[in-house]
Rosetta silent file (secondary structure, phi, psi, omega in degrees, C-alpha in Angstrom):
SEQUENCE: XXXXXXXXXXXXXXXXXXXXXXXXXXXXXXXXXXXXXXXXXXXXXXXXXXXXXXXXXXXXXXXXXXXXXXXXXXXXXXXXXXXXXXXXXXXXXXXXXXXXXXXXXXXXXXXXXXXXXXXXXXXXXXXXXXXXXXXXXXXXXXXXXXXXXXXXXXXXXXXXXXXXXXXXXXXXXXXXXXXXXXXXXXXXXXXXXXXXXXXXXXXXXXXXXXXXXXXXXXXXXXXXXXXXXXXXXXXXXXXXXXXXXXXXX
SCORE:     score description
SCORE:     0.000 S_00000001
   1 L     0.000  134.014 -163.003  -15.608   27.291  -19.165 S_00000001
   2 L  -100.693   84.752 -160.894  -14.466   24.219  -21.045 S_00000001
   3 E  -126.769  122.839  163.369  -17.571   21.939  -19.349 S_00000001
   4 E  -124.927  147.342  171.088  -19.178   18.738  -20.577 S_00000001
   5 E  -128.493  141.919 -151.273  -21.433   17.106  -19.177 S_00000001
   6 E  -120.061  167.229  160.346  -21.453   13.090  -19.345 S_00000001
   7 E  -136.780  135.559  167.586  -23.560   10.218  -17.355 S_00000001
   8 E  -115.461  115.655 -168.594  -21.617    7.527  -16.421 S_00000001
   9 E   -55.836  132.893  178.132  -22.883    3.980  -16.082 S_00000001
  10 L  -133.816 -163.806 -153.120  -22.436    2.416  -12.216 S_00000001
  11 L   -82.357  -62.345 -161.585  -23.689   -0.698  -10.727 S_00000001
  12 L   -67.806   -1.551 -170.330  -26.810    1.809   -9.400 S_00000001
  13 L   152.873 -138.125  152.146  -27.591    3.754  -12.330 S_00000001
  14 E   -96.776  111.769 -170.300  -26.420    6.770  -13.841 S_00000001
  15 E   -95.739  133.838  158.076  -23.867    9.552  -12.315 S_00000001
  16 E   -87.561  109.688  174.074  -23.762   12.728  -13.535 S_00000001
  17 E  -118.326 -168.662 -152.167  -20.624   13.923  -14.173 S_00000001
  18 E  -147.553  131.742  168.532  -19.273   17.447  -15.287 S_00000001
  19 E  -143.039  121.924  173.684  -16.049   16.971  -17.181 S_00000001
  20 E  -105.097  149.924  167.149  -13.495   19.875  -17.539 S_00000001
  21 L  -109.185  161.372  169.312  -10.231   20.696  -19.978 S_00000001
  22 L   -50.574  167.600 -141.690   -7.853   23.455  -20.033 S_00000001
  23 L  -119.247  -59.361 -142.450   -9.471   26.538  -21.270 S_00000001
  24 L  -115.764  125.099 -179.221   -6.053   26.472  -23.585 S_00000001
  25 L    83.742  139.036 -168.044   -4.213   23.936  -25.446 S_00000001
  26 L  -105.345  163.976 -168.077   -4.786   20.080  -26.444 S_00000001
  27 L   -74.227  160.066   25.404   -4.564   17.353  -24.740 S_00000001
  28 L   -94.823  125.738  176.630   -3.190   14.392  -23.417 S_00000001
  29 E  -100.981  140.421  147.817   -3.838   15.834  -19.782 S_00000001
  30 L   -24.059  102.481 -178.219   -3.352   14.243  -16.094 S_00000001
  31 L   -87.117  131.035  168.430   -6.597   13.129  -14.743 S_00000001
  32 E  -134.407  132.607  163.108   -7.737   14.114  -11.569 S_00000001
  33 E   -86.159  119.973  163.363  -11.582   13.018   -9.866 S_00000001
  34 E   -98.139  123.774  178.016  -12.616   15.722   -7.967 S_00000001
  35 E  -101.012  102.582 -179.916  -14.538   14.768   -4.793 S_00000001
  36 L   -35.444  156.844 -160.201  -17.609   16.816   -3.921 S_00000001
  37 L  -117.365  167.146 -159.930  -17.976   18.388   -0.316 S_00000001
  38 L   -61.131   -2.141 -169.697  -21.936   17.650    1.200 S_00000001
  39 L  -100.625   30.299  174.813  -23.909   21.004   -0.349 S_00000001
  40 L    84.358 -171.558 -167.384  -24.030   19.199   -3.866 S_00000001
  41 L  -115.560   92.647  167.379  -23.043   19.993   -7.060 S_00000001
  42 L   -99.495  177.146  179.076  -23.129   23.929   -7.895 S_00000001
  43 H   -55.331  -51.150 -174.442  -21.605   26.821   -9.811 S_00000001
  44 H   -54.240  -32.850  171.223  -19.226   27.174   -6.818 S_00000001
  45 H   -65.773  -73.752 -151.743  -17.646   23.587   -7.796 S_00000001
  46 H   -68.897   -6.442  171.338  -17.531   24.070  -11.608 S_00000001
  47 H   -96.524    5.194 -172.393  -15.511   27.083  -11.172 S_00000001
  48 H   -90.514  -43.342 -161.793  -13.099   24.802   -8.972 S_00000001
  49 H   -97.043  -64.114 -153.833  -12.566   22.513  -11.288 S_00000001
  50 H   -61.543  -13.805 -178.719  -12.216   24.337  -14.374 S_00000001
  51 H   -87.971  -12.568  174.135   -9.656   26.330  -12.605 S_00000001
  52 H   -91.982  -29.846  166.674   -8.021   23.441  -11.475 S_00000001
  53 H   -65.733  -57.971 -135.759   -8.228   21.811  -15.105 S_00000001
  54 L   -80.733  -19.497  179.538   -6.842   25.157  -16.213 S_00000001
  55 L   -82.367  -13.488  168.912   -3.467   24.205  -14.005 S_00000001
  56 L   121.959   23.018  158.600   -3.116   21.309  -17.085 S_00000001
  57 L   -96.717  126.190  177.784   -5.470   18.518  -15.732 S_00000001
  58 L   -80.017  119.734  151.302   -8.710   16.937  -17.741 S_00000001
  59 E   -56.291  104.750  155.253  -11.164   17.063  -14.114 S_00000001
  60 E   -80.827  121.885  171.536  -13.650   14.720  -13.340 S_00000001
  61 L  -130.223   75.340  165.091  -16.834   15.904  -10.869 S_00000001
  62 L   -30.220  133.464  153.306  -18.858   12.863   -9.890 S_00000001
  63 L  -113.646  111.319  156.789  -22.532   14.242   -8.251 S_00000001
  64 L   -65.569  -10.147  160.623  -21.936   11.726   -5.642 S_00000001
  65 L  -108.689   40.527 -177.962  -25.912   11.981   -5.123 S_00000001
  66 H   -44.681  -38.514 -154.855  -27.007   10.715   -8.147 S_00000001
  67 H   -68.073  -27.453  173.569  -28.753    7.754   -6.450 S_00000001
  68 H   -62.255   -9.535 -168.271  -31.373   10.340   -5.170 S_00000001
  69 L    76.648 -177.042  165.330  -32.522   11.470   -8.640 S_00000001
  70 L   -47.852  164.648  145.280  -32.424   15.607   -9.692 S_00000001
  71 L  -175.622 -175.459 -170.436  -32.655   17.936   -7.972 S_00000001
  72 L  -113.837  123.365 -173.882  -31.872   21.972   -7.868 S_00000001
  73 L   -26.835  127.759 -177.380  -28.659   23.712   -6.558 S_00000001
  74 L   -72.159  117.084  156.463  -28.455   24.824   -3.273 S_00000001
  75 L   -17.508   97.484 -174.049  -28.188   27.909   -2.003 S_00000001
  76 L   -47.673  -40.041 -147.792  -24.719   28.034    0.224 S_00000001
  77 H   -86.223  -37.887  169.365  -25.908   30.447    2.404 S_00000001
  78 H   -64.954   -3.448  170.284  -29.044   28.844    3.164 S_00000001
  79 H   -87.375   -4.900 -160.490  -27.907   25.108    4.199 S_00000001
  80 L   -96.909  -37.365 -164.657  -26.230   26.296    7.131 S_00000001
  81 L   -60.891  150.168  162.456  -29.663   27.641    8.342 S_00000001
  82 L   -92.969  141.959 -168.755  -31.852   24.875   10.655 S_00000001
  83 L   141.002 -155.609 -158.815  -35.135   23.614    8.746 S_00000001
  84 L  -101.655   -7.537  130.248  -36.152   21.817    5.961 S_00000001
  85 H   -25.671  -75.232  179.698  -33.171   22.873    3.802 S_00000001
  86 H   -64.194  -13.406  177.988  -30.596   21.689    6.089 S_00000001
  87 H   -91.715  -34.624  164.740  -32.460   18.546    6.840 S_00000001
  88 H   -85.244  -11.225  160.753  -32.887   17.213    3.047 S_00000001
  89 H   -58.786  -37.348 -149.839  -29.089   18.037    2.665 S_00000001
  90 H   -78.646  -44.164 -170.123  -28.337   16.118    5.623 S_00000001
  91 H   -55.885  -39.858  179.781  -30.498   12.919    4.230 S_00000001
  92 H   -89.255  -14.814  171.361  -28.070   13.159    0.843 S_00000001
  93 H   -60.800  -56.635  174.885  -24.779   13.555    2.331 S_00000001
  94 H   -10.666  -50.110 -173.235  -26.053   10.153    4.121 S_00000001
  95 H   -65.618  -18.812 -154.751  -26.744    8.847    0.733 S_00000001
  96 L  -136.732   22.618  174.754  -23.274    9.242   -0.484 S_00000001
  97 L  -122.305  -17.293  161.539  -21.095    8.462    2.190 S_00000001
  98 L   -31.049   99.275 -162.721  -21.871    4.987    2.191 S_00000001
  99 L   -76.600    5.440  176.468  -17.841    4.082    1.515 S_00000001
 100 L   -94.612  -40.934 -178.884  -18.391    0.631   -0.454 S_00000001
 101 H   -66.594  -46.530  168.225  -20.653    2.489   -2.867 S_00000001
 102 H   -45.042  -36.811  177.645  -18.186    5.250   -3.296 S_00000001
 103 H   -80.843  -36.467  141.585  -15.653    2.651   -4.049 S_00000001
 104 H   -49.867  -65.183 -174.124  -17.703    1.182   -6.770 S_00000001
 105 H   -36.818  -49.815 -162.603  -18.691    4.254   -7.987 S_00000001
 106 H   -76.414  -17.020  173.780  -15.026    5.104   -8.277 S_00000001
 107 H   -90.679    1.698  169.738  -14.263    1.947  -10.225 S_00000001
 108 H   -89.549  -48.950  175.376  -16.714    3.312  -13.050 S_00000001
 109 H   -37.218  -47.190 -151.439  -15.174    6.603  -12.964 S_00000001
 110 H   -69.249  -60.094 -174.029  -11.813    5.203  -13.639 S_00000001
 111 H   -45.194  -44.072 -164.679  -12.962    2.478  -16.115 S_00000001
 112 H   -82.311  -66.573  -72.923  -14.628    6.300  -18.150 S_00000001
 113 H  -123.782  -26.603 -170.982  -11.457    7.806  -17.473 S_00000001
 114 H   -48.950  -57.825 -177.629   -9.855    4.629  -19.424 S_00000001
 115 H   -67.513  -20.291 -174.611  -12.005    5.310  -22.333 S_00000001
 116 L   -71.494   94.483 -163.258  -10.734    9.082  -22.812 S_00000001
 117 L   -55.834   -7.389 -162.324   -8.178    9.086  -25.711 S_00000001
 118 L   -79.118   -6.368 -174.273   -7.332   12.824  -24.297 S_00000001
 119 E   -92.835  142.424  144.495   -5.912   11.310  -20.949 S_00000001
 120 L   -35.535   72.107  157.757   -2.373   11.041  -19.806 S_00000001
 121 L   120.102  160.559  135.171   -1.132    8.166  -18.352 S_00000001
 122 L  -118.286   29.149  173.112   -3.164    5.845  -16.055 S_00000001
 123 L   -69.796  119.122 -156.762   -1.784    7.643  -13.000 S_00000001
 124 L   -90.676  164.891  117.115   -5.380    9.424  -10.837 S_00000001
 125 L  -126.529  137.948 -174.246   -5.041   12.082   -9.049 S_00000001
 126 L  -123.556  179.350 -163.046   -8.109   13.217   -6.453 S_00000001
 127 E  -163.678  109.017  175.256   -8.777   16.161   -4.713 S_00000001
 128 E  -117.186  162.902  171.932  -11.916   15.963   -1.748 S_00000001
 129 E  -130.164  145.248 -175.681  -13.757   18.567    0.266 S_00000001
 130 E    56.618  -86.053 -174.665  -15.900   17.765    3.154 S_00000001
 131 L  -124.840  -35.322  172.228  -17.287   14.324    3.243 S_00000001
 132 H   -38.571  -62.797 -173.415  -15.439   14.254   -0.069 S_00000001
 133 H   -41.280  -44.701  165.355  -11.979   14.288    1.829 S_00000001
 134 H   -94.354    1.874  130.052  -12.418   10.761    3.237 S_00000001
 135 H   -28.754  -70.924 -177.946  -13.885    9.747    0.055 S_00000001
 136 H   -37.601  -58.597 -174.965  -10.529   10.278   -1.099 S_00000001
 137 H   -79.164  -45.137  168.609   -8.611    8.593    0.944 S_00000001
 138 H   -49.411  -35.056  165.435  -11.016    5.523    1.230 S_00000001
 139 H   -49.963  -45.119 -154.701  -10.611    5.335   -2.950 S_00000001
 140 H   -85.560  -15.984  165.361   -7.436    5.910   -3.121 S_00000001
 141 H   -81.393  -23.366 -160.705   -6.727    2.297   -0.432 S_00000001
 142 H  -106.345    8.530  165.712   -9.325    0.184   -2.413 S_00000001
 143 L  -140.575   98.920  173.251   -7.296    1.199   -6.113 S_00000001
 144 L   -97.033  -56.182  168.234   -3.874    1.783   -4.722 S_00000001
 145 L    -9.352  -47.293 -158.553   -2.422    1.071   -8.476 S_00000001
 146 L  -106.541  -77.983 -149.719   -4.444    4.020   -9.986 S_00000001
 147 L   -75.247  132.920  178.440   -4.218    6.998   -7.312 S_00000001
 148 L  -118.193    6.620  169.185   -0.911    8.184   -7.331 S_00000001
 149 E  -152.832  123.308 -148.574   -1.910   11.343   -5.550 S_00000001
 150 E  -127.268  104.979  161.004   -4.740   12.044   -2.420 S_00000001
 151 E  -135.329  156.561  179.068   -5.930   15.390   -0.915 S_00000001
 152 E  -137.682  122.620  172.897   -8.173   16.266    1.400 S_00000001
 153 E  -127.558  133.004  177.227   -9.120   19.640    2.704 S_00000001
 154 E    41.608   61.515  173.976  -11.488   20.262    5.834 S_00000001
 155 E   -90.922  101.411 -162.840  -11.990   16.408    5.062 S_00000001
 156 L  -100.753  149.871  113.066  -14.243   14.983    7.924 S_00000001
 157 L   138.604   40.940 -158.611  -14.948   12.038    9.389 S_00000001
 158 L   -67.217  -50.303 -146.306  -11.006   10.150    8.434 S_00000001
 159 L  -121.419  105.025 -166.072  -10.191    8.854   11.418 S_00000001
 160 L  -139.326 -155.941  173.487  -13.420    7.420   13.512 S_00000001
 161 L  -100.412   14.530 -173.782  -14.905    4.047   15.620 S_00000001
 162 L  -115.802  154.708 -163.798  -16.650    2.922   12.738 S_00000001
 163 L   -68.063   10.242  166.038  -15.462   -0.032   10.875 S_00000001
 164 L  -135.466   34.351  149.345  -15.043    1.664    7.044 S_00000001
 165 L   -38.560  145.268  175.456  -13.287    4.774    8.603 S_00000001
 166 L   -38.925  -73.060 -161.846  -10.759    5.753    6.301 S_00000001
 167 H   -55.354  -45.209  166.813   -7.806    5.475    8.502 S_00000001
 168 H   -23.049  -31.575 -122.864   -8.590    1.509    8.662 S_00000001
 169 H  -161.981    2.860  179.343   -7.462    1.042    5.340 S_00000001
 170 L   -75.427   -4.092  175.190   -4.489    3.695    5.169 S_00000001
 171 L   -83.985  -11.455 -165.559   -1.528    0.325    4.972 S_00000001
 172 L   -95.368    2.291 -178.806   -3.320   -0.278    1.349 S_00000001
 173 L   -94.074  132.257  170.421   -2.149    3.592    0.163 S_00000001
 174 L   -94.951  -32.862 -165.556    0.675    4.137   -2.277 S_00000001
 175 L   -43.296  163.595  166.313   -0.407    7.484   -3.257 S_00000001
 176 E   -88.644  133.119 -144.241    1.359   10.722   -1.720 S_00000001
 177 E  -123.552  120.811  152.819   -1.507   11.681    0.573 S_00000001
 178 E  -114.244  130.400  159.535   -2.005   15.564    1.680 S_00000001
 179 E  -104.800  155.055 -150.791   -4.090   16.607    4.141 S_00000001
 180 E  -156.233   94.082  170.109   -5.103   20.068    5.288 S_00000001
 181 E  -113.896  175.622 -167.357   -7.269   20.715    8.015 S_00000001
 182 E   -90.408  177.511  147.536   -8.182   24.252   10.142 S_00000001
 183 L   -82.523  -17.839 -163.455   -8.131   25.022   13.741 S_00000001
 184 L  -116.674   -6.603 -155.076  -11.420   26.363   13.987 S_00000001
 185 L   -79.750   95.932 -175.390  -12.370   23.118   12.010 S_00000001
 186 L   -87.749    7.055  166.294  -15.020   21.028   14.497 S_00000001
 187 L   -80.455  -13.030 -155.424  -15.350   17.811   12.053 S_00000001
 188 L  -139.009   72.055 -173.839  -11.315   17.326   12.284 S_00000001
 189 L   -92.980  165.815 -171.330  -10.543   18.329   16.176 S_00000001
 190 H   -19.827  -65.466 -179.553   -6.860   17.616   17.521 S_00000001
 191 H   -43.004  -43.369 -153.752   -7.723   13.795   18.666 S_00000001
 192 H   -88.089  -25.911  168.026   -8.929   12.753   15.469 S_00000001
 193 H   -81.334    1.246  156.006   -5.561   14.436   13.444 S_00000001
 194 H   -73.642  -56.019  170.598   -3.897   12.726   16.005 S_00000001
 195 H   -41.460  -60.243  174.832   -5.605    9.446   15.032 S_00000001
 196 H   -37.768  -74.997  166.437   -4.848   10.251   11.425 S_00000001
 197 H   -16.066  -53.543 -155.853   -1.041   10.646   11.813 S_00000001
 198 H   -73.627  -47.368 -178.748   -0.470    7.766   13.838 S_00000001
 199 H   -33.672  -92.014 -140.669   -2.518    5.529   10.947 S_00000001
 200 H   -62.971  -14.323  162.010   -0.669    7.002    7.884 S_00000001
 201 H  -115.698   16.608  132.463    3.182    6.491    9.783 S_00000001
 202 H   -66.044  -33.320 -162.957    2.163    3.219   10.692 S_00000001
 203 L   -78.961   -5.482 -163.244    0.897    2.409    7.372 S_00000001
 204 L    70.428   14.018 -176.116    4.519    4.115    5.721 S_00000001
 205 L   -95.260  156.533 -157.090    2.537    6.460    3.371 S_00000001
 206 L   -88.006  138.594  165.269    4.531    9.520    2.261 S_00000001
 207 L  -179.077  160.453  164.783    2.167   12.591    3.044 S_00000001
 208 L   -96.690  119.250  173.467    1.993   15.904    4.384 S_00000001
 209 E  -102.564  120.751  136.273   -0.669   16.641    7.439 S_00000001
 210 E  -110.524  176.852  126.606   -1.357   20.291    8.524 S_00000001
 211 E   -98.579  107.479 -179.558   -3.547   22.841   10.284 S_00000001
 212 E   -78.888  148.760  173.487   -4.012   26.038    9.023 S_00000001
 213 L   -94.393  147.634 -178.534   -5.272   29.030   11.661 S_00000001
 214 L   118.721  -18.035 -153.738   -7.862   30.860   11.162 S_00000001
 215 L  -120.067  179.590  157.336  -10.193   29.049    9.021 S_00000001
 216 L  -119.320  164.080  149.063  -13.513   26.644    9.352 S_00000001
 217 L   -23.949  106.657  167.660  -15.106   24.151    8.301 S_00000001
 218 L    77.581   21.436  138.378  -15.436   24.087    4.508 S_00000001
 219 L   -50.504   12.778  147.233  -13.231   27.159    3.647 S_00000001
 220 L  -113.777   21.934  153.365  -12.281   27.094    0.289 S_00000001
 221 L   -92.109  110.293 -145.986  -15.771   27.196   -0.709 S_00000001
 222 L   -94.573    6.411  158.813  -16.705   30.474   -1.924 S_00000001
 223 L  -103.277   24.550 -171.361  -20.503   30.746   -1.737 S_00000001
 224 L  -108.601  147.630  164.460  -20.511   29.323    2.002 S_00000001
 225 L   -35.280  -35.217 -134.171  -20.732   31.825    5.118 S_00000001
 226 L  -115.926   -1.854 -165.057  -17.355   30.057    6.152 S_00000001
 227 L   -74.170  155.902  179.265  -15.263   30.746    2.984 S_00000001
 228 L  -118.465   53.625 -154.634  -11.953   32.184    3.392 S_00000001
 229 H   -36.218  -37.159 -178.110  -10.372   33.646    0.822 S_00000001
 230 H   -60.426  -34.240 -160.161   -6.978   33.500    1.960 S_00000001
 231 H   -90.602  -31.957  154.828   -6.914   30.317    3.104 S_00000001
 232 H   -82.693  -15.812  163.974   -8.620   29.195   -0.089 S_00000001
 233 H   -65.142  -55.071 -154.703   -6.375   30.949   -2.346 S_00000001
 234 H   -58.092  -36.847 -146.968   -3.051   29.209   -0.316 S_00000001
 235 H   -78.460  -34.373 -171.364   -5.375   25.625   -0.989 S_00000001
 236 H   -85.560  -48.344 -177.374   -5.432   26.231   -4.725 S_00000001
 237 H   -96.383    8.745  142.180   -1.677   26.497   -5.068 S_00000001
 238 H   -87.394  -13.633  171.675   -0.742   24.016   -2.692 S_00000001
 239 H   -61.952  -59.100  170.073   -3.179   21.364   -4.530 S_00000001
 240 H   -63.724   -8.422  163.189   -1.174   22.538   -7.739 S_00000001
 241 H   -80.154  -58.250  172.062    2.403   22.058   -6.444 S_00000001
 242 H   -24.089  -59.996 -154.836    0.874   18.991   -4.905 S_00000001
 243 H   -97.064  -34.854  158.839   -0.508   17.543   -7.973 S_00000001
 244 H   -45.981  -51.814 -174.698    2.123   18.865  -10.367 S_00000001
 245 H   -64.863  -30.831 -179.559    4.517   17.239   -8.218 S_00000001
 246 H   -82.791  -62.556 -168.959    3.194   13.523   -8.700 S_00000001
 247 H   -52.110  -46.765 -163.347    1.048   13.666  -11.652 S_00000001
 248 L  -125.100   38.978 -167.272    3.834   15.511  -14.026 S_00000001
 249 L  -107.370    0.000    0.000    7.022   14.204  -11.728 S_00000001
C-alpha cells in the first residue's frame, strides 16, 4: 500500500489525511477526495482507496472528524450494536456533517491538492459513502469549477427539510453526478430519490440515479454486518468507468 500520511491546515486545525498513489507507475495522476462514510477512518477505507488509486488516481481521505481530536478505529461489527459505542459514533458523525464546515474543509483540501506537483490537471473528482455521499454533492455546488465528477453510494440525508440539504444547492453543479442507492436502503427511501431526481433535472445536471436490489445501508463496506460483496464489487467498477469517463475524457 502506497499510503502517506499528511495533516492539512483548515480554518479549525489540523485534518488528517491518508494520501494514496498507484501501487505502479509515476505520476501526474487525476485527483480524487474520497469522502468518509460515519464509522471513521479504518483499514476498511485505506484498502478502498488504494484500490481506487490503483485504477490511476492520486486519492485523498480527509478524517472528516478531526475536530474531535484521536481517537482508535472502530470495530465495524460493533457500531451497529446499541450502547456506548454506537452513541460516541453517533456524537462524531454530528461533528462532521455540519455542511459549511465541510465546505471549508474542502477548500483546504483542494488548495493541498494545488500544491502536489504529482497531480493532473485541476479537474476533482469525489467519491462519498454514507454521510459522506451528501458531502459530495454539497462540495461539489459550493466549487462547481473544481469537481468535474460526484458520486455517492448509500449517500444519506441528500434530499431533506433542512435548509443546507444537498438538493438545495444542486442548480450550482457542473460536475457529472452519480448516485447509487439500495432498496433495502432506509436513509434513501423512494420519496427522498424522488426528491433527488426532481432537484438534479430541474437544476440540468447530467447524472445517473439508481437503485440496486438487494443491498443495505452501507454495502460496499467490507468490515460492516451489511457488506455485500456483489453489490460492492459492481460499485468499484462503476466508480471506475465513472471516473475514467470524466477525469481521463
Amino acid at each position: 500500500m502506497s499510503r502517506a500520511d499528511v495533516e492539512i491546515k483548515t480554518k479549525d486545525g489540523s485534518c488528517r489525511t491518508a494520501v494514496f498513489r498507484p501501487a505502479f507507475g509515476a505520476g501526474p495522476w487525476p485527483p480524487v477526495i474520497f469522502y468518509m462514510d460515519g464509522v471513521a477512518i479504518r483499514p476498511t477505507l485505506y484498502d478502498m482507496c488504494q484500490r481506487l488509486a490503483d485504477f490511476g488516481y492520486l486519492v485523498l481521505l480527509p478524517d472528516m472528524f478531526y475536530r474531535i481530536g484521536a481517537y482508535e478505529p472502530f470495530d465495524g461489527k460493533a457500531v451497529f450494536t446499541v450502547g456506548v459505542v454506537g452513541d460516541k459514533l453517533m456524537s462524531m458523525v454530528r461533528s462532521a456533517t455540519n455542511k459549511k464546515l465541510a465546505t471549508e474543509d474542502t477548500g483546504s483540501f483542494l488548495a493541498y491538492l494545488d500544491s502536489l506537483p504529482e497531480v493532473k490537471g485541476k479537474k476533482v473528482g469525489a467519491t462519498g459513502y454514507c454521510m459522506g455521499g451528501g458531502l459530495v454533492l454539497t462540495v461539489a455546488a459550493a466549487y462547481p469549477d473544481r469537481f468535474a465528477a460526484a458520486a455517492s453510494f448509500h449517500g444519506g440525508g441528500l434530499a431533506t427539510d433542512e435548509p443546507d440539504s444537498p438538493h438545495r444547492n444542486f442548480d450550482k453543479i457542473k460536475a457529472h453526478v452519480l448516485i447509487i442507492g439500495a432498496d433495502k436502503d432506509q436513509h434513501y427511501l423512494p420519496e427522498q430519490e424522488a426528491r433527488v431526481k426532481a432537484a438534479l433535472d430541474a437544476a440540468d445536471v447530467e447524472y445517473r440515479a439508481e437503485i440496486w436490489p438487494g443491498a443495505l445501508h452501507g454495502w460496499t463496506m467490507a468490515d460492516l454486518p451489511v457488506y455485500n460483496h456483489e453489490a460492492a464489487e459492481r460499485h468499484f467498477d462503476e466508480l471506475r468507468n465513472f471516473l475514467g469517463a470524466v477525469l481521463n475524457g
